[in-house]
mmCIF file of the C-alpha atoms, coordinates in Angstrom:
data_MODEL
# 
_entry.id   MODEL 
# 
loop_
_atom_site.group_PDB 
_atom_site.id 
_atom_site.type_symbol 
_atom_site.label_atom_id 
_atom_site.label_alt_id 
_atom_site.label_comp_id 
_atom_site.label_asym_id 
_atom_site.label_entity_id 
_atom_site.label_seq_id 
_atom_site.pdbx_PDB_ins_code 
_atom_site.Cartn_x 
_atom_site.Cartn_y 
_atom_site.Cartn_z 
_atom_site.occupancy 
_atom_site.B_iso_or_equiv 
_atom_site.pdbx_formal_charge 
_atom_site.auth_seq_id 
_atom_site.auth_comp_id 
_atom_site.auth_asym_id 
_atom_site.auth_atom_id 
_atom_site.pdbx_PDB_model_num 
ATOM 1  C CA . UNK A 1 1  ? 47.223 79.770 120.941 1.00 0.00 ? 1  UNK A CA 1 
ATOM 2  C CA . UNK A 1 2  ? 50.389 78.107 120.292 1.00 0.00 ? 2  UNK A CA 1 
ATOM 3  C CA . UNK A 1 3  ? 50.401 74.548 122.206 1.00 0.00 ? 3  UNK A CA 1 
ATOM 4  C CA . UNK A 1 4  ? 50.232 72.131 119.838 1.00 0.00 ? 4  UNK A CA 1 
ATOM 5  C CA . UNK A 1 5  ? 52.844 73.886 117.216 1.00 0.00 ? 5  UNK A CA 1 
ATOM 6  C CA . UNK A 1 6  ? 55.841 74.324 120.437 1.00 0.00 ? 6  UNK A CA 1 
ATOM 7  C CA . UNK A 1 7  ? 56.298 70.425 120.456 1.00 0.00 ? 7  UNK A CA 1 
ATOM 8  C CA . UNK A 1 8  ? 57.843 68.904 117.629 1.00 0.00 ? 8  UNK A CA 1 
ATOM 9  C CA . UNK A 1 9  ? 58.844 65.183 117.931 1.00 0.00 ? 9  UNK A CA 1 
ATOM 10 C CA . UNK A 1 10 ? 62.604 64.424 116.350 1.00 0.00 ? 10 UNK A CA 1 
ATOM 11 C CA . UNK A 1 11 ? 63.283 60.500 117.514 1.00 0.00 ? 11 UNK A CA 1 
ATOM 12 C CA . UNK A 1 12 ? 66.741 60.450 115.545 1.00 0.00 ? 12 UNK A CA 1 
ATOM 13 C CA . UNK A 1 13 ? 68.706 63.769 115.990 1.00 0.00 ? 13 UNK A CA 1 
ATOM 14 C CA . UNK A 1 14 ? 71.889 62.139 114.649 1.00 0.00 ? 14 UNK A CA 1 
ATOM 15 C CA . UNK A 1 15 ? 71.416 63.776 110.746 1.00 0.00 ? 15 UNK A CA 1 
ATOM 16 C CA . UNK A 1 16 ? 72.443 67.529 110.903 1.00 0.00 ? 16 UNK A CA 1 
ATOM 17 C CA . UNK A 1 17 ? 69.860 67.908 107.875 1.00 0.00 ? 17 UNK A CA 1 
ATOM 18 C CA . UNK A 1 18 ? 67.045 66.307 109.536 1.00 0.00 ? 18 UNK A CA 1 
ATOM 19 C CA . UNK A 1 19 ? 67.255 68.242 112.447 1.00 0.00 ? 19 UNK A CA 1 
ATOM 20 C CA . UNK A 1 20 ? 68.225 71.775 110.525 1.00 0.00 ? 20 UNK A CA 1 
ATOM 21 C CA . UNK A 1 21 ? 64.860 70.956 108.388 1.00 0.00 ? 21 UNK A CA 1 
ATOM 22 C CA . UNK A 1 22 ? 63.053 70.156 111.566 1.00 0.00 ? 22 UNK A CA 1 
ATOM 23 C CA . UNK A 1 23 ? 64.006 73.255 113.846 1.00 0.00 ? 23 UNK A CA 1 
ATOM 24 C CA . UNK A 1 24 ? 63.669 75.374 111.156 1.00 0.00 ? 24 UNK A CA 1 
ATOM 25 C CA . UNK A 1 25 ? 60.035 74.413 110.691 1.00 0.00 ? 25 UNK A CA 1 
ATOM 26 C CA . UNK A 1 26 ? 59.409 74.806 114.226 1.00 0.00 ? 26 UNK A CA 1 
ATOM 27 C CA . UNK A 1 27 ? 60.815 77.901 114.473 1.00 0.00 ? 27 UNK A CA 1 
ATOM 28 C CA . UNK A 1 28 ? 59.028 79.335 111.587 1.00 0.00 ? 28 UNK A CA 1 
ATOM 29 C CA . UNK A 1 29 ? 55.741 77.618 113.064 1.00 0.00 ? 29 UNK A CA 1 
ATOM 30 C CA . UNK A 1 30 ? 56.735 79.551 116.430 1.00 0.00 ? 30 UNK A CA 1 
ATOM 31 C CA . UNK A 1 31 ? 57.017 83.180 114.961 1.00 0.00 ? 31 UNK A CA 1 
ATOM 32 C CA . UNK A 1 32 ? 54.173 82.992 112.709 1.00 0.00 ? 32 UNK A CA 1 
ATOM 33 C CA . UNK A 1 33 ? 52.450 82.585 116.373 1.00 0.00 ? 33 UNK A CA 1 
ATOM 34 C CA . UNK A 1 34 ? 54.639 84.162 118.507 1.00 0.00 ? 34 UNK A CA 1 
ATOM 35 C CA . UNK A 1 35 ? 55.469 81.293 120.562 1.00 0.00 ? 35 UNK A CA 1 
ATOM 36 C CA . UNK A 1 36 ? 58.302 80.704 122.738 1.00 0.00 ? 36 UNK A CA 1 
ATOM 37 C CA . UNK A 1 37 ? 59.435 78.010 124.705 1.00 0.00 ? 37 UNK A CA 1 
ATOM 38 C CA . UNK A 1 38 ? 60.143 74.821 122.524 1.00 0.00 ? 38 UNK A CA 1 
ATOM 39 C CA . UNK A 1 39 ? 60.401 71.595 122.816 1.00 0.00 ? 39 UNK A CA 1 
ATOM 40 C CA . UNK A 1 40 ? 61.629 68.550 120.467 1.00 0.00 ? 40 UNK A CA 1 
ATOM 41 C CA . UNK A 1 41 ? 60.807 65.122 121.804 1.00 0.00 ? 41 UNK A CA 1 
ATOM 42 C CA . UNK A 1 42 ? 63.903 62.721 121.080 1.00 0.00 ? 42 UNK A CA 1 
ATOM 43 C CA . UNK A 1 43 ? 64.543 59.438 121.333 1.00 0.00 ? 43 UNK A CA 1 
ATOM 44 C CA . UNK A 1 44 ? 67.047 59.744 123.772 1.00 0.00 ? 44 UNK A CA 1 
ATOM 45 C CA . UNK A 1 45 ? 68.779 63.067 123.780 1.00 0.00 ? 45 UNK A CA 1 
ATOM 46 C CA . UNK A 1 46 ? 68.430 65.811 126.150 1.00 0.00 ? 46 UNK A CA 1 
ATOM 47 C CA . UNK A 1 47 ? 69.866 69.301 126.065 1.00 0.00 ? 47 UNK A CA 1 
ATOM 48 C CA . UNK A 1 48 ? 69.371 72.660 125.354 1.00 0.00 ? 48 UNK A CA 1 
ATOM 49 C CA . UNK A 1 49 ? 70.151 74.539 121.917 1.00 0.00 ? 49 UNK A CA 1 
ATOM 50 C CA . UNK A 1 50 ? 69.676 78.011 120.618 1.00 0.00 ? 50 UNK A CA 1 
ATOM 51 C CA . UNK A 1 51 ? 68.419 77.906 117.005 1.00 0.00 ? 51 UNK A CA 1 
ATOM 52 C CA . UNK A 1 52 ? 67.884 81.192 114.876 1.00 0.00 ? 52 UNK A CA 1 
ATOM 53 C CA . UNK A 1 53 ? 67.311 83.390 117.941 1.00 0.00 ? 53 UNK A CA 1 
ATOM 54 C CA . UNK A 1 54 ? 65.030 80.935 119.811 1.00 0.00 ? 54 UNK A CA 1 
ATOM 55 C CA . UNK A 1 55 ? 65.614 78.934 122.853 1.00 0.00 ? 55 UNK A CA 1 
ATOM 56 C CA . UNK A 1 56 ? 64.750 75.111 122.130 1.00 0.00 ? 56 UNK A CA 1 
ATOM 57 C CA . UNK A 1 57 ? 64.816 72.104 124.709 1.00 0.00 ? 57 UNK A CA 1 
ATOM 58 C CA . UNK A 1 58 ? 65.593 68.923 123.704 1.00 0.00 ? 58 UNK A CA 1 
ATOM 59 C CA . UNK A 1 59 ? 64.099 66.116 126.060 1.00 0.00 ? 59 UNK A CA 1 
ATOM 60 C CA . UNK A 1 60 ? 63.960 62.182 125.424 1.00 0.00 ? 60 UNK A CA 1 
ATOM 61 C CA . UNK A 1 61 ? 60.306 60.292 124.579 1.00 0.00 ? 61 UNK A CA 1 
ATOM 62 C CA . UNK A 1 62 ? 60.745 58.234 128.124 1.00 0.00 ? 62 UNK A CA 1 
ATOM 63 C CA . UNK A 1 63 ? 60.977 61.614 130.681 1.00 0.00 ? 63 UNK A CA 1 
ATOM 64 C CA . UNK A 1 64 ? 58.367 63.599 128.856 1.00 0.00 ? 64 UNK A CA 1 
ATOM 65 C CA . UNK A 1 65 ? 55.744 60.651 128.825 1.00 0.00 ? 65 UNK A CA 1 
ATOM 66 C CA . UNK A 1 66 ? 56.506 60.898 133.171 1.00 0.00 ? 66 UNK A CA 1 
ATOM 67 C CA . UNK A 1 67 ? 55.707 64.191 132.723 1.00 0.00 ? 67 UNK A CA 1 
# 
């Protein structure tokens, strides 16, 4: 079960070492459980990125809390 480790909430994406140090986290979180599909909650970017060999969507607070 990976669901609560594939969502990692980033509001300010702006520092390149904030976000390095987050993804990598993530992605580490994600192998150890062989997860795929990622997602970082922003504040108000969206966008995709690949990171280390894994496929990670970037999506703003406001359109995942729609749903």
């Amino acid at each position: 079960m990976c669901d609560p480790l594939k969502k990692r909430i980033l509001f300010y994406i702006d520092d390149p070492k904030t976000k390095a140090r987050e993804l990598n986290s993530l992605v580490k979180a994600a192998g150890e459980r062989d997860c795929s599909d990622l997602l970082v909650i922003t504040r108000d970017w969206e966008g995709e990125e690949e990171f280390k060999g894994c496929g990670i969507h970037f999506v703003p607070l406001w359109q995942w809390l729609q749903g």
